[in-house]
C-alpha positions in Angstrom: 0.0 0.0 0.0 1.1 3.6 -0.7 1.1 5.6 2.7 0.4 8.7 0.6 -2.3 6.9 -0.7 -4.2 5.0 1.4 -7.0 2.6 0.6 -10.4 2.7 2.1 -10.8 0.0 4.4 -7.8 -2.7 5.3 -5.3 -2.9 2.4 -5.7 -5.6 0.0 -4.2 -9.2 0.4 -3.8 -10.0 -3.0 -1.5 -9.1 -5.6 -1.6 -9.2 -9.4 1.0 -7.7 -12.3 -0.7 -5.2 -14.8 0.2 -3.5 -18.0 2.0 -6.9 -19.0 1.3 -5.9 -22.8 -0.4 -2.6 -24.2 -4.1 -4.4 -24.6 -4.1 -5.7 -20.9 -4.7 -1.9 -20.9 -7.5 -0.6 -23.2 -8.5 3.1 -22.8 -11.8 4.1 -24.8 -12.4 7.8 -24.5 -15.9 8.9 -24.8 -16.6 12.3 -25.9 -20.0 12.8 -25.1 -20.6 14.8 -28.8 -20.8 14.2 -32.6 -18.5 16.8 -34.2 -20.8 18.8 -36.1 -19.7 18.3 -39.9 -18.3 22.1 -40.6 -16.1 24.3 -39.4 -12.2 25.2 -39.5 -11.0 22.2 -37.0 -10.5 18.8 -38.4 -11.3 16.6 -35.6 -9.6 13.1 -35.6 -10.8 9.9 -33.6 -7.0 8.0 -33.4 -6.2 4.9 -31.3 -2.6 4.5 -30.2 0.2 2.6 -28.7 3.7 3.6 -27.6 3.3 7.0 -28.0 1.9 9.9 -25.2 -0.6 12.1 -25.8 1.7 15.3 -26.5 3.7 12.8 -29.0 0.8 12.2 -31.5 -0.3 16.1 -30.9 3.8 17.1 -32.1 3.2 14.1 -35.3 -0.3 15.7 -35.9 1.4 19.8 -35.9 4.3 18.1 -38.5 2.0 16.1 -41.2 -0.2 19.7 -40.6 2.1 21.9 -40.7 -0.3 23.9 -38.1 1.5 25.1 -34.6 1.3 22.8 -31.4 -0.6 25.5 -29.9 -3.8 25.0 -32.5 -3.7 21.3 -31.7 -6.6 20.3 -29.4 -7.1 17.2 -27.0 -9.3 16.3 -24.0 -7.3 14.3 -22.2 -4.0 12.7 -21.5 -3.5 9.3 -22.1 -1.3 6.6 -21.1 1.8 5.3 -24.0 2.0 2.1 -22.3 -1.8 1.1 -23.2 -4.0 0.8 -26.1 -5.8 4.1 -26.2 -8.3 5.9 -28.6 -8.6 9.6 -27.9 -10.0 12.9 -30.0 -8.1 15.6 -31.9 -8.5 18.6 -33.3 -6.5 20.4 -35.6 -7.3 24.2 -36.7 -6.5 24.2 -40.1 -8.1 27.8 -40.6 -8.1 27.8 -44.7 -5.0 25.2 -44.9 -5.3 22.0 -47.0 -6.4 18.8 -45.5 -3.5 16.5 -45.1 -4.1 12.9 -45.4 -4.2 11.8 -42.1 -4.0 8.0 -43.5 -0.4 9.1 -43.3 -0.5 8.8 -39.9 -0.6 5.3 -39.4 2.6 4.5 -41.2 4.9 3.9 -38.3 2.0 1.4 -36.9 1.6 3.1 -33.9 -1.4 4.9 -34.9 -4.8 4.4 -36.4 -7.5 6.5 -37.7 -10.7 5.5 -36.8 -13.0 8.5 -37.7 -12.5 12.0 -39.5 -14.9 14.8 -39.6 -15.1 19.0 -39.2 -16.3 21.2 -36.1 -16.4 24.6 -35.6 -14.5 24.9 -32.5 -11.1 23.6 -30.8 -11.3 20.7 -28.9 -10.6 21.7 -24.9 -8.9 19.7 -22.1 -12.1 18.0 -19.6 -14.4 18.5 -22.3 -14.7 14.5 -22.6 -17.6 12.6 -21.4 -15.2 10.0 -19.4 -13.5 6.8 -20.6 -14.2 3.3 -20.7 -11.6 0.7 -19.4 -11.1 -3.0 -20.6 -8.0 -4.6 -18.2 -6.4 -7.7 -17.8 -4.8 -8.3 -14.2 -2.7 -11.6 -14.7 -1.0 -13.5 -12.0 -3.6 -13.3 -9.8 -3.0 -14.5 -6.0 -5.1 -14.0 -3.5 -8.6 -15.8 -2.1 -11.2 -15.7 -5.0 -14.1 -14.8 -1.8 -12.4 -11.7 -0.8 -11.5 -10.3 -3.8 -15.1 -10.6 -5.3 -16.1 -8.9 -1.8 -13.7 -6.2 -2.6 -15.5 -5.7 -6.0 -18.6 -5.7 -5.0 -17.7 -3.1 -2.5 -16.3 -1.4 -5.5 -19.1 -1.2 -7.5 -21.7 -0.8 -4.8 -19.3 2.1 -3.1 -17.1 3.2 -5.4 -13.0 4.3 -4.3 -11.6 7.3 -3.1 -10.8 10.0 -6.3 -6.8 10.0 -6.2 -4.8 11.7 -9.0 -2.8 8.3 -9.8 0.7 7.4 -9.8 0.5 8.3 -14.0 0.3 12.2 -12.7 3.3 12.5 -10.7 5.8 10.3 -13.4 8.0 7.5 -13.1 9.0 6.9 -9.6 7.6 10.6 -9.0 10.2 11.9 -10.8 7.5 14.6 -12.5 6.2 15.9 -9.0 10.0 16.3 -7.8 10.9 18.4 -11.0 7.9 20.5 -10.2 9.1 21.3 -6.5 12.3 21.7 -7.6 11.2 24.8 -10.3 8.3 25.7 -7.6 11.1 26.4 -5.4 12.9 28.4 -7.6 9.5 30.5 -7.8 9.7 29.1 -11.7 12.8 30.8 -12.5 13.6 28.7 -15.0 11.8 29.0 -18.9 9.4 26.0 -19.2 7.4 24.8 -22.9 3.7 25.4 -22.0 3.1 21.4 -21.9 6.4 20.9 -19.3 4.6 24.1 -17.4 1.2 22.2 -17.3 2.5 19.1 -16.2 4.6 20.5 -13.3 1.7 22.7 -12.1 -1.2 19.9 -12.4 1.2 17.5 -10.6 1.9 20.2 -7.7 -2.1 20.7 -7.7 -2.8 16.9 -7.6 -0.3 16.5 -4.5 -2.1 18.9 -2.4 -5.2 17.2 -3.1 -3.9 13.3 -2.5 -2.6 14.6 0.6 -6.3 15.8 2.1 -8.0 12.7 0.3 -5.7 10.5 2.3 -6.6 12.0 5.5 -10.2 11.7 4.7 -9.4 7.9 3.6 -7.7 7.2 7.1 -10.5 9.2 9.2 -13.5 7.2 7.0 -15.1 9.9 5.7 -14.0 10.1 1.8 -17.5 9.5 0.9 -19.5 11.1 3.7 -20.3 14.7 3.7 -19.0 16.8 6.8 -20.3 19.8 8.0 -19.0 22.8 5.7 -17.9 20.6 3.3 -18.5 21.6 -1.0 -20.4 19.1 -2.6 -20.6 17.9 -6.0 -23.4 16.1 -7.9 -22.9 12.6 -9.4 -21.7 13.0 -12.8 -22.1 16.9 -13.0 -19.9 20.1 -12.5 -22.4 21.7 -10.0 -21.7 22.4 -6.8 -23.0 23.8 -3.2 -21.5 24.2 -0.1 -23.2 22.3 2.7 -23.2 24.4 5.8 -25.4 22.6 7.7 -25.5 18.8 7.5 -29.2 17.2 7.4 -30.7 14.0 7.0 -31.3 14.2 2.9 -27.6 15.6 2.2 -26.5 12.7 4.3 -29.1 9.8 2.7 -28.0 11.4 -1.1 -24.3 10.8 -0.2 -25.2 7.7 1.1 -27.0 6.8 -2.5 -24.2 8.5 -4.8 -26.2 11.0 -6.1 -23.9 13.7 -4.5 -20.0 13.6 -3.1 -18.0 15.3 -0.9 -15.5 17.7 -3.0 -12.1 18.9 -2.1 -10.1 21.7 -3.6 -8.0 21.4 -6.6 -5.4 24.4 -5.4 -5.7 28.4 -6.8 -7.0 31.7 -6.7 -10.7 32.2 -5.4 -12.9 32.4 -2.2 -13.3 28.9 -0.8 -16.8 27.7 -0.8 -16.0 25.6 2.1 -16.7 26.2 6.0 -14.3 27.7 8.6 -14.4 23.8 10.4 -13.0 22.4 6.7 -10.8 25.3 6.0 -9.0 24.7 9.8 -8.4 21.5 9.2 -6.8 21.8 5.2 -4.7 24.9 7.1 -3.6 22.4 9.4 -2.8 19.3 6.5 -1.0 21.7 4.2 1.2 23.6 7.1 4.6 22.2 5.1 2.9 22.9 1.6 1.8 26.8 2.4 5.3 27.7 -0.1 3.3 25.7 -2.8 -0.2 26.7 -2.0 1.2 30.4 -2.8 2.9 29.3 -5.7 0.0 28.0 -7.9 -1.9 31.5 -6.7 0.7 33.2 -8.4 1.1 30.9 -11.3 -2.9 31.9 -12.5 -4.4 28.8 -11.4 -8.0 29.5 -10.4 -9.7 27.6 -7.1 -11.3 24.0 -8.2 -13.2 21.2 -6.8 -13.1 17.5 -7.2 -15.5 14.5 -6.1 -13.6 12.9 -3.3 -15.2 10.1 -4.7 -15.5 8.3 -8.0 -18.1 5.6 -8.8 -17.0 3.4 -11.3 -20.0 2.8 -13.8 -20.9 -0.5 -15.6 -18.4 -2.3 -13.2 -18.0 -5.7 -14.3 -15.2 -8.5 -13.7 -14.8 -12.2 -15.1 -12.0 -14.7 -13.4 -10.5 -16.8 -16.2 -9.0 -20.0 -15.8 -5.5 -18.8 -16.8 -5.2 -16.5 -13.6 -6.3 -13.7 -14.6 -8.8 -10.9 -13.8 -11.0 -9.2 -16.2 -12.5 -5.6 -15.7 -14.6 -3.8 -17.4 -15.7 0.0 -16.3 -16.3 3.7 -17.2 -15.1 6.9 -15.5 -16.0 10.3 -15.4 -13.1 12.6 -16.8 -10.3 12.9 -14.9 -10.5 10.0 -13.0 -8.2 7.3 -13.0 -8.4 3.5 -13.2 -5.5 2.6 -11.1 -7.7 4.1 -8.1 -9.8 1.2 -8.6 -7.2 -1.3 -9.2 -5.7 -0.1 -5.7 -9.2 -1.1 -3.8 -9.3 -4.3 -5.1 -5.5 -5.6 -5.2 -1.3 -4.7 -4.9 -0.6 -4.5 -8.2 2.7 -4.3 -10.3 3.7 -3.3 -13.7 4.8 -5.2 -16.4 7.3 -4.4 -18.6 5.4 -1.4 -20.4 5.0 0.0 -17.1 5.1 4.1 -16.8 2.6 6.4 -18.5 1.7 10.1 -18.9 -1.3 10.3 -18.0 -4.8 9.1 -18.1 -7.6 11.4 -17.7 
């Protein structure tokens, strides 16, 4: 178990390898729209393998010849996985390249082509649907298909995952490292995004995990901001009362907790004590995103994974199948239900 990031409940007693090949790891993203046939952005539906998401958006600038910045995507996704993700490119009056041409290295395929009138933004995805294969399975065959149910009847706690904060954290270091330096130091606008979404993540992890450890990750607490199931709206509840309490109980709302920046904080004076208290060492970074632009967020504490289903194959292995919301990641369900490893094409960017 991660001590950064606790699970909910006793830590699982079985263990399983992951990411053994690129399909044990299939990411489906699902954008929630149909481009709408015109416009000055092509928009491209591409499926992937060993490359990141900023890879594919440099080959997609070069066949174009348009500038990284006029290259849109929704989310990041992983290079060590089988991945499908949308694109847009603003050609505004250039040719159409063929975008067949793509698919000569065999790392990419187009699946679908069309024209909309505006660039495509980062969150602006439905979700994603997960197919994964956890092979070498070990553990007791009862408990894990307890720890599933629980899963899907309950959901997990909402942690950025490991993908966020790089190999061996080597991403979330960097980013202290040029925090520190009050960003002295002349980042891309992709190496910028990555160090401050990574710093933003951290401070989040940290007050989920305290929330994991007290019990309460999916209870709503006096003066906490909550967020409706699958939505962007939000209230703050200053007063607890029975229905806020029976809808967090049924899913329909979560508790939320703040993704760092500029802004009033919706929360109440009890909450805001306590993250004062859970972010005394991190106050140097808590100013630093202020002055880096960011503006004051929320996210669910909690995630519920949607048409959650699992098979147990004779060959040791572990089928899922599930869908996410945007921005939530599929190794905080794997870390509820066992302590996996990576294969050999462990690592990733990103998955959101």
């Amino acid at each position: 178990m991660n001590p950064n990031r606790p699970t909910a409940g006793a830590a699982p007693d079985s263990d399983a390898l992951i990411r053994q090949c690129a399909e044990d790891f299939e990411v489906r993203e699902v954008l929630g729209f149909d481009p709408d046939g015109t416009g000055e952005h092509a928009f491209l539906h591409l499926e992937k393998r060993g490359l990141n998401t900023a890879d594919l958006a440099q080959r997609l600038s070069e066949l174009s010849g348009v500038p990284l910045r006029d290259i849109g995507y929704s989310g990041m996704k992983d290079r060590n996985a089988l991945t499908s993700q949308w694109f847009s490119v603003g050609l505004a009056g250039r040719p159409e390249p063929d975008w067949r041409r793509l698919e000569a290295s065999g790392e990419v395929s187009v699946l679908a082509a069309g024209r909309h009138a505006r660039k495509l933004r980062r969150g602006v995805h439905r979700g994603n649907r997960f197919r994964l294969t956890l092979r070498e399975l070990r553990g007791d065959r009862d408990a894990l298909t307890a720890r599933l149910e629980a899963v899907r009847a309950s959901g997990v706690p909402n942690y950025f995952g490991e993908q966020r904060f790089g190999r061996d954290g080597a991403t979330l270091a960097q980013a202290r490292q040029w925090a520190e330096r009050r960003g002295g130091r002349r980042l891309s606008r992709h190496k910028r995004g990555l160090y401050l979404s990574a710093l933003r993540a951290h401070l989040f992890n940290t007050l989920l995990a305290e929330r994991v450890r007290a019990g309460t990750w999916g209870q709503v607490l006096p003066g906490d901001v909550c967020v409706l199931q699958g939505t962007r709206s939000r209230f703050a509840c200053e007063q607890l009362d029975a229905d806020i309490a029976r809808r967090a109980a049924d899913g329909d709302l979560h508790p939320a907790l703040p993704l760092w920046g500029r802004g009033q904080p919706q929360q109440g004076a009890e909450r805001l004590a306590e993250q004062a208290r859970l972010l005394a060492a991190e106050v140097g970074l808590c100013d630093f995103l202020e002055a880096a632009g960011l503006d004051l967020d929320y996210r669910p504490a909690r995630v519920l994974a949607d048409d959650f289903c699992w098979r147990f194959c004779d060959d040791d292995c572990l089928r899922l199948e599930f869908s996410l919301g945007a921005g939530s990641y599929a190794t905080a369900v794997l870390a509820q239900i066992t302590q996996y490893t990576q294969g050999d094409t462990a690592g990733g960017d990103g998955g959101d």
